[in-house]
Every structure is written in structure tokens, then in C-alpha cells.
C-alpha positions in Angstrom: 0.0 0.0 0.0 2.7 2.5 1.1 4.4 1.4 -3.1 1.1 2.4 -4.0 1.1 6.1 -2.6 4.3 6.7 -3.3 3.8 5.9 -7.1 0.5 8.1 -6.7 2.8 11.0 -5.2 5.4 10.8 -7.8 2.6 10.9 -10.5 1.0 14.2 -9.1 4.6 15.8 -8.9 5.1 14.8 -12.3 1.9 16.0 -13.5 2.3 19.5 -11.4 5.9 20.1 -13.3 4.2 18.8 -16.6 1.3 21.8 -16.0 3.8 24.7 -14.7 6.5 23.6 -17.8 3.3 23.9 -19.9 2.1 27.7 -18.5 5.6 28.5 -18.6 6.1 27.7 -22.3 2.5 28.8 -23.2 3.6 32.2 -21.4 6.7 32.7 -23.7 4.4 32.1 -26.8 2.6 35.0 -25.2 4.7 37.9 -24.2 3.9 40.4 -27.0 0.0 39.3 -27.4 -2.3 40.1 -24.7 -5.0 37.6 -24.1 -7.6 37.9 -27.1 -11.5 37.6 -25.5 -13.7 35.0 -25.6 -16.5 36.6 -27.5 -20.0 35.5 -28.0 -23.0 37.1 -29.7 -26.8 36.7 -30.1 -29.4 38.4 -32.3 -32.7 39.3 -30.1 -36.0 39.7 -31.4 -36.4 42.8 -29.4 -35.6 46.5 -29.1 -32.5 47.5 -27.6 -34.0 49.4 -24.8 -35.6 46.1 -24.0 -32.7 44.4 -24.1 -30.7 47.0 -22.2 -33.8 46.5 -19.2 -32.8 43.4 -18.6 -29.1 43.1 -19.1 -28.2 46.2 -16.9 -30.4 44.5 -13.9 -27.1 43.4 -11.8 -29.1 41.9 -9.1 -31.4 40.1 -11.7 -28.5 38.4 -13.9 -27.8 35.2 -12.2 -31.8 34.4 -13.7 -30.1 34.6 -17.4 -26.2 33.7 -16.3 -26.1 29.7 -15.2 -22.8 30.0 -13.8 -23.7 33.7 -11.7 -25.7 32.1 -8.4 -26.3 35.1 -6.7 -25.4 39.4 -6.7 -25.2 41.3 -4.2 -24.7 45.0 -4.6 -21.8 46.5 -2.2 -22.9 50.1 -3.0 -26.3 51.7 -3.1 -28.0 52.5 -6.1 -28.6 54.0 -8.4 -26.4 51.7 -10.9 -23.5 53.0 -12.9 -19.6 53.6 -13.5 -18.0 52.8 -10.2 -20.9 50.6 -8.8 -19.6 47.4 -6.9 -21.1 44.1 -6.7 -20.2 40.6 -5.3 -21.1 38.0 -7.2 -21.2 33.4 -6.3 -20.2 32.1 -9.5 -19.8 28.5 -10.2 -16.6 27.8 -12.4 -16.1 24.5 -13.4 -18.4 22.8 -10.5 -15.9 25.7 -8.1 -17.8 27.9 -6.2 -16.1 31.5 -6.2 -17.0 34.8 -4.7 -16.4 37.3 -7.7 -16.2 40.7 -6.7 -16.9 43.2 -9.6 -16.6 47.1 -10.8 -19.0 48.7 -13.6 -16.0 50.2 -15.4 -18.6 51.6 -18.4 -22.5 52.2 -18.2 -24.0 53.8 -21.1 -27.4 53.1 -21.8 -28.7 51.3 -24.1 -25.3 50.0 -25.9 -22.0 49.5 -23.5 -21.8 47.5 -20.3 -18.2 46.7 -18.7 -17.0 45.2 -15.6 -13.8 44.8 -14.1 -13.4 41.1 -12.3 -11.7 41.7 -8.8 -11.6 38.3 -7.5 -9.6 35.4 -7.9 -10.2 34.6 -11.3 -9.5 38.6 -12.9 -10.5 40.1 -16.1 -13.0 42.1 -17.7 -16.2 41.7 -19.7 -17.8 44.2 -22.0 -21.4 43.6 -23.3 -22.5 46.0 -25.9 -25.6 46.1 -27.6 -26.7 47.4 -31.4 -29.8 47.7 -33.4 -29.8 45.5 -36.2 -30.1 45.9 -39.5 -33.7 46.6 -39.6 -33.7 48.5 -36.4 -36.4 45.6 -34.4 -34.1 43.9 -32.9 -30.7 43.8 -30.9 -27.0 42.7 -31.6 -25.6 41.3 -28.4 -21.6 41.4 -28.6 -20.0 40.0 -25.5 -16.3 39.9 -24.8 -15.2 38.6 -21.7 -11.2 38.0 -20.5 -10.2 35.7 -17.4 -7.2 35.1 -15.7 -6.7 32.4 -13.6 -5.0 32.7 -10.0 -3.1 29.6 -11.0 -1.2 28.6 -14.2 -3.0 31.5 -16.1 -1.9 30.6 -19.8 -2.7 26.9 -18.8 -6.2 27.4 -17.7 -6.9 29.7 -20.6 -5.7 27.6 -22.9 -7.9 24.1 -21.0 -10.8 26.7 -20.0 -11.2 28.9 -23.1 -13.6 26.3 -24.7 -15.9 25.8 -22.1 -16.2 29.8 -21.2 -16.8 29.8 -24.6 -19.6 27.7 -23.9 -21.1 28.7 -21.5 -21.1 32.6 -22.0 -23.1 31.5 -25.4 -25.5 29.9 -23.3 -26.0 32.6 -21.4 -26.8 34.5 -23.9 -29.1 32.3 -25.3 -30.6 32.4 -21.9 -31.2 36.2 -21.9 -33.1 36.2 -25.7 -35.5 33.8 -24.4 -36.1 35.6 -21.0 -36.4 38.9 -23.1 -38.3 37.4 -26.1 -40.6 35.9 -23.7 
């Protein structure tokens, strides 16, 4: 049994160089590029103050955001450039508090936030009429950094963000449409 664990130990130390080698070299790739958002984008049937109604709702987002449990704002209202909230999110089955900054509030077509917590970043929603003017272009671009092996985790994590920031935005035209 004690063969056993010591194998087992040997195997995570080899597989904790193998992951910090990898960030390391993934880093170097890196150096001049800065880290290109994950973007996502939905058409809704809808009018963009519509839109805009629901989306700038902080304390209503976690019923369109699967991963976002629960907001709580830190400063009064009313909302805008400088507003704090702190947010439960759910990353990869990890429960995190994520403590946020509006950076940019301008109704109806620019949202930002600054990500405070452990995972940092940004995210900038912005919103346009489309082409016939009855309905809304959602663009959303969202950057992460991971509080450990950061080019690693972007690299793993990029494709399910991906994911699930699409859903979420799936998630807000139906609760808008509806």
C-alpha cells in the first residue's frame, strides 16, 4: 500500500511540473499578445432598450447567467460607472466569490466590468440595433485570468467559457423574447 502512494505521489509531482512547464512555455508564446477575448453574440427579437432593461439588472443576472448564483450589490444604487457588486459564480463545479466594478454604463449599448476576485478580467457587453432596427446585436467579450497557471487554464478553459457565455446569452433572448 505504502508502493502504491508513493507511485501516486510521484505521479502528481510529475503531472504539477508537466502543468507549470506547460504555462511557462504557453507564457513565452505570449509575451507580445495580450489575451484575445472570448467573445459570444446573439441576435434578439427585441428592441435594444428592451434588451438593455434586462441586461443592466445586476441583481437580476444570475436568472439569465447559469454559472452567476447570486449578486449582491456592495454600494447603493442608483447603478452605474463605479458601482460594486459581489457575485457566487460556479466555475467548473468551483464555487467562487467574484467581486466586480461597472467600469462603463452607457445606456442602451455599453456594459463593462472589471473582475476583482480570484479569477480577474474584464467583460464588456455591448448592444446594437440590427439591421432593420427591431431587434438587438448582443456582442460579448469577456477576458479571465486564472489565479493559477493562467496561460494553462486559458488555454484548457477557453472552450468551455466559450460555452457557456453562449448559453448565457441564449438564456437572456429567451427571457427577453418571452
Amino acid at each position: 500500500m505504502i508502493g502504491f502512494l508513493l507511485r501516486l505521489g510521484r505521479l502528481g509531482l510529475l503531472a504539477a511540473g508537466g502543468a507549470i512547464v506547460a504555462d511557462r512555455l504557453l507564457a513565452r508564446v505570449a509575451v507580445d499578445r495580450p489575451t484575445e477575448p472570448i467573445r459570444s453574440l446573439v441576435v434578439i427579437d427585441a428592441p435594444i432598450e428592451r434588451v438593455w432593461d434586462v441586461l443592466a439588472d445586476v441583481e437580476h443576472q444570475p436568472d439569465w447567467m447559469d454559472d452567476l448564483l447570486s449578486v449582491r450589490l456592495v454600494t447603493p444604487p442608483p447603478i452605474g460607472v463605479g458601482t460594486r457588486a459581489e457575485g457566487t459564480v460556479r466555475i467548473m463545479g468551483i464555487t467562487v466569490a467574484d467581486p466586480i466594478t461597472i467600469t462603463e454604463f452607457d445606456p442602451p449599448h455599453r456594459f463593462a466590468i472589471r473582475h476583482e476576485g480570484a479569477y480577474t478580467g474584464s467583460s464588456v457587453i455591448t448592444l446594437a440595433p440590427n439591421v432593420d432596427g427591431t431587434g438587438t446585436v448582443v456582442t460579448w467579450d469577456e477576458t479571465l485570468v486564472a489565479p493559477v497557471l493562467p496561460h494553462l487554464a486559458d488555454r484548457l478553459g477557453r472552450p468551455i467559457f466559450r460555452a457557456v457565455f453562449q448559453r448565457d446569452l441564449h438564456n437572456l433572448r429567451s427571457r427577453v423574447e418571452a
